[in-house]
C-alpha positions in Angstrom: 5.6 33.2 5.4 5.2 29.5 4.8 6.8 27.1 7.3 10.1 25.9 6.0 9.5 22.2 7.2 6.3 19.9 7.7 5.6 17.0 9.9 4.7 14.1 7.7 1.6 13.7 10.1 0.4 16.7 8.6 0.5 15.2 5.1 -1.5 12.8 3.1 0.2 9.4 3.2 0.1 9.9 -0.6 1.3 13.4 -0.7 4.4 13.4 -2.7 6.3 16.4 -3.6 10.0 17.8 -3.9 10.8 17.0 -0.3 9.4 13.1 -0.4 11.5 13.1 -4.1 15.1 14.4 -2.0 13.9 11.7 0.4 13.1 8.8 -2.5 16.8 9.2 -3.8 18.5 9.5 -1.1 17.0 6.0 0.7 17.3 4.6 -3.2 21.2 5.1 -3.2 21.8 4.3 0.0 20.8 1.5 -0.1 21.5 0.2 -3.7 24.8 1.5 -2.1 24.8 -0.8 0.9 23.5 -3.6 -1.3 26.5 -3.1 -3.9 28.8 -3.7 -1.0 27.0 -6.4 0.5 27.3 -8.6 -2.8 31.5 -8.3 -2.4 30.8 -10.1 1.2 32.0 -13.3 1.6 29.7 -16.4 2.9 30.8 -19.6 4.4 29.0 -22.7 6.1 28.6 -23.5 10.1 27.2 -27.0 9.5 23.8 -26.9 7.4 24.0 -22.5 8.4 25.3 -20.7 5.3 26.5 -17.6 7.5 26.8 -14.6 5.8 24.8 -11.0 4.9 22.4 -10.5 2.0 22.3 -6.0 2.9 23.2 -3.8 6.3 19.8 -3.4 7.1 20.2 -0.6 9.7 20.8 1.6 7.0 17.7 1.5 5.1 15.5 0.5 8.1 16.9 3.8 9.9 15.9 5.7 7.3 12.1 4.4 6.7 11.5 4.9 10.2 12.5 8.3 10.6 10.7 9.4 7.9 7.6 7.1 8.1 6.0 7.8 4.2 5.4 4.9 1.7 7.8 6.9 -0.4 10.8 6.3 2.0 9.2 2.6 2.3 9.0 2.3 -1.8 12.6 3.7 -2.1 14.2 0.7 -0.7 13.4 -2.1 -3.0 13.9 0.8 -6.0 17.5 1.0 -4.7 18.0 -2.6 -5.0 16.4 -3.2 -8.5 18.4 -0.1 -9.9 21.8 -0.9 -8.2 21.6 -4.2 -7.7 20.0 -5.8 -10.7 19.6 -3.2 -13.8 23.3 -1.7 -13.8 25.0 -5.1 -13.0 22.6 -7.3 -15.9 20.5 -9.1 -13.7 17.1 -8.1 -13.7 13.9 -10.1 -14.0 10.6 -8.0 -14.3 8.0 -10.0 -12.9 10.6 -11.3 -10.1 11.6 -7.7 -9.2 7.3 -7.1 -8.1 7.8 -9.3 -5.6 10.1 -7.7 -3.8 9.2 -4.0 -4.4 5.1 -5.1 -3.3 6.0 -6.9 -0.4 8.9 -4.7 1.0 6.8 -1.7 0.6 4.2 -2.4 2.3 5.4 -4.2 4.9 7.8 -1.6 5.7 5.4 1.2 5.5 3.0 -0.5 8.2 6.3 -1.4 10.7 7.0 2.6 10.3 3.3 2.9 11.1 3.6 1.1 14.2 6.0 3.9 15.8 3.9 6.4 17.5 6.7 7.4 19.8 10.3 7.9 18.3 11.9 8.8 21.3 11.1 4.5 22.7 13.4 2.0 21.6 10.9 -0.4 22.9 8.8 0.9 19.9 11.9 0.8 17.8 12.7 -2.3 18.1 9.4 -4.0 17.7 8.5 -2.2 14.2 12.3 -3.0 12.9 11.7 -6.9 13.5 8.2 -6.4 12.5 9.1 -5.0 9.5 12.1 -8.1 8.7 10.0 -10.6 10.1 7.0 -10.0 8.0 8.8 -9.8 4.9 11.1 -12.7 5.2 7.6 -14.8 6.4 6.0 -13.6 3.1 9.1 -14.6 1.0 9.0 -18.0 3.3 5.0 -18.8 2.2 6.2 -17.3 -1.4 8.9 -20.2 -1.8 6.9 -22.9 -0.7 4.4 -22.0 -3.0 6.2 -22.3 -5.7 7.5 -25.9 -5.2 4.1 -26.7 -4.2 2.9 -25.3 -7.8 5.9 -26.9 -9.4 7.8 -24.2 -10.7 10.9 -24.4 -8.6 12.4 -28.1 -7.2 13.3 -28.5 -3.6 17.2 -28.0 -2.9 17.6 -30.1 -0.1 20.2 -28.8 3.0 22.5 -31.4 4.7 21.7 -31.5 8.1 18.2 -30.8 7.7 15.1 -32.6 6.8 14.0 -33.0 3.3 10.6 -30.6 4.0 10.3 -27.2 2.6 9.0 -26.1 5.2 12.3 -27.0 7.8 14.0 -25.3 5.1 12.5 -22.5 4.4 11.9 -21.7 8.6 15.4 -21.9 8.6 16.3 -19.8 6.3 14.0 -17.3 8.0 15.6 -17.9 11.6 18.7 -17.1 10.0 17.9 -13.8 8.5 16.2 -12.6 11.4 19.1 -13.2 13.3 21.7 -12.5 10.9 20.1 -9.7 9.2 17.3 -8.7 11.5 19.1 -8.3 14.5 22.7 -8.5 14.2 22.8 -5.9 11.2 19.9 -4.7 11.6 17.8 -4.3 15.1 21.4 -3.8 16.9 22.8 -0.7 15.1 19.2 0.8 14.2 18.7 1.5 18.1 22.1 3.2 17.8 21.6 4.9 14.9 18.1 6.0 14.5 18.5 8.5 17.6 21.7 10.5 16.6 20.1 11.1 13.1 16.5 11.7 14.3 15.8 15.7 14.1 18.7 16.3 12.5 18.3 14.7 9.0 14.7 15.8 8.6 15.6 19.7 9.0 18.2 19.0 5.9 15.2 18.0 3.8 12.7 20.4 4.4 10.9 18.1 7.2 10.2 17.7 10.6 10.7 14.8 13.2 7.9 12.7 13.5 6.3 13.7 16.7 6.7 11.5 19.6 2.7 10.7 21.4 3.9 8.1 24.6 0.3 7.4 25.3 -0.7 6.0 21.4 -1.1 2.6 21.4 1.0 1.3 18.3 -1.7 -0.7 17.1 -4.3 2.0 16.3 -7.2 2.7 14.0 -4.7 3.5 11.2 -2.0 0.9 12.4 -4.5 -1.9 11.6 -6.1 -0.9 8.3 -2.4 -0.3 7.1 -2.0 -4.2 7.8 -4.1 -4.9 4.9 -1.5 -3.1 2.5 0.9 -6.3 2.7 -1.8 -8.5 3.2 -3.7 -8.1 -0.2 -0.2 -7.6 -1.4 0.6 -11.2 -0.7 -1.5 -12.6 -3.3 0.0 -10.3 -6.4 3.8 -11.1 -5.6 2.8 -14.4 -4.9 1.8 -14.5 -8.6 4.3 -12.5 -10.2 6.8 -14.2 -9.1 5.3 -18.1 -9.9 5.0 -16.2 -13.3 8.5 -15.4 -13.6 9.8 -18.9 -12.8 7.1 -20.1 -15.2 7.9 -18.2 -18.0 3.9 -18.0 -18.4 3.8 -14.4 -19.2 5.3 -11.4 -21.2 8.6 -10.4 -18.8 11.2 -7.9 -19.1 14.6 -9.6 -18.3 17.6 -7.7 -18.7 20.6 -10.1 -18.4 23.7 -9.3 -20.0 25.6 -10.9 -17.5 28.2 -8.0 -17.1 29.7 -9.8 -13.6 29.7 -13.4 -15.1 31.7 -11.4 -18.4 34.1 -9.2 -16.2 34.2 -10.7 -13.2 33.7 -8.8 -9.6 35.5 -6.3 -10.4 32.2 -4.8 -12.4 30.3 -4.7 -9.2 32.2 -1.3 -8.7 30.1 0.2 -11.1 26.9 0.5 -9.4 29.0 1.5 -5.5 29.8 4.7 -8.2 27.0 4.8 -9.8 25.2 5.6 -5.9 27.6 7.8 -5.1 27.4 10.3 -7.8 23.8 10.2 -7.2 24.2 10.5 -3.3 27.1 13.4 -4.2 24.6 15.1 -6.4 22.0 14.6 -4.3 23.6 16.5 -1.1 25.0 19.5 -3.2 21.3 20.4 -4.0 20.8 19.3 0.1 23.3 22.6 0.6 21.6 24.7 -1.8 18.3 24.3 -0.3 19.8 24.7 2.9 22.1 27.9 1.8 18.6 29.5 0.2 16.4 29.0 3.5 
């Protein structure tokens, strides 16, 4: 008889089957979920800091790492665009590419970096690894585009008119809001009650712990190109967009600006019937083995 679960170190990082699918839609509505809920949270200002949340990102973070697959990593940007631009009315093709490139693939070389689940050490490097080089990306991303021309510079009181003091601002306060705070914190609390018991539910098995790998590796390294040729691509798709220089899909009925917050309860639904749906067939599977 055939093993019932498979370590995703016996797979090919491109394998995708049923298993990587149950895992694709549960990190997609979890986190359109979490990012649904996030957009009800309020923001206010602490001199030139505009303090507030843009996602929990524990919850997809937690997920990417214990499963470790570009699938998982792809899944997380998916949930946003679905949840948090499609059923809401606010979604820009060629703007949506750069998150979903970027995201992807910096996430799926952080998950790369941890070679031994069991060290929050290890943990905690690939989670602000993962935020810090996507939110640098997005940083270079912005101040291309007012260098190109296609976006003006909002100035901040309190700070000096350069993009750049801007923009490295903005990046110190998501790492610390977002990476750490709502992310890094709850991740190292999180990550080892689920680990080896989530997996089991989805046909998998935890990620094998190896204390003596060094994180960056052979494979560790050539993954770092993944975001790294990526750069270029969103950096164009999204000058693009603000451009208007090429054929875009844009879906923007404005269904907030038309029915007010209220509408934002639509997608926080819409991911858990999915999420519902999803663990019913979780309990089958389970039931059958």
């Amino acid at each position: 008889m055939a093993k019932a679960t498979e370590s995703n170190s016996e797979r090919s990082w491109l394998n995708f089957d049923h298993r990587d699918m149950m895992v694709f839609i549960l990190i997609m509505s979890l986190n359109g979920l979490q990012n649904a809920v996030t957009e009800l949270s309020p923001e206010f200002m602490l001199g030139p800091m505009e303090i507030g949340f843009d996602e929990f990102l524990f919850i997809p973070m937690t997920l990417v790492m214990l499963f470790g697959t570009i699938w998982a990593a792809l899944a997380v940007p998916v949930g946003e665009i679905v949840f948090g631009e499609i059923l809401i009315g606010e979604f820009d093709g060629l703007g949506a590419m750069e998150n979903l490139i970027m995201l992807t693939t910096c996430y799926y070389f952080a998950s790369a970096l941890l070679k031994n689940p069991d060290s929050k050490l290890q943990l905690a490097i690939a989670v602000l690894v993962a935020e810090g080089l996507e939110e640098a990306f997005a940083v270079l991303i912005d101040v291309a585009k007012v260098y190109v021309g296609v976006e003006e510079l909002e100035a901040v009181p309190g700070l000096p008119e350069s993009i750049w003091a801007i923009e490295l601002f903005d990046w110190f306060n998501q790492m610390l809001i977002a990476g750490v705070i709502f992310g890094l914190i709850p991740t190292l609390y999180l990550y080892p009650k689920l680990r080896g018991k989530l997996e089991p539910l989805l046909g998998m098995e935890p990620r094998p712990a190896d204390p003596n790998a060094s994180m960056l590796d052979a494979r560790s390294l050539k993954l770092l190109f993944l975001p790294l040729l990526a750069f270029p691509f969103a950096m164009g798709f999204e000058i693009l967009s603000e451009s208007g220089g090429m054929v875009n899909v844009i879906w923007e009925p404005e269904f907030v600006e038309t029915y007010g917050q209220v509408f934002l309860v639509v997608p926080i639904v819409g991911a858990i019937v999915v999420l519902a749906l999803l663990w019913m067939r979780m309990r089958r599977n389970r039931t059958a083995a």
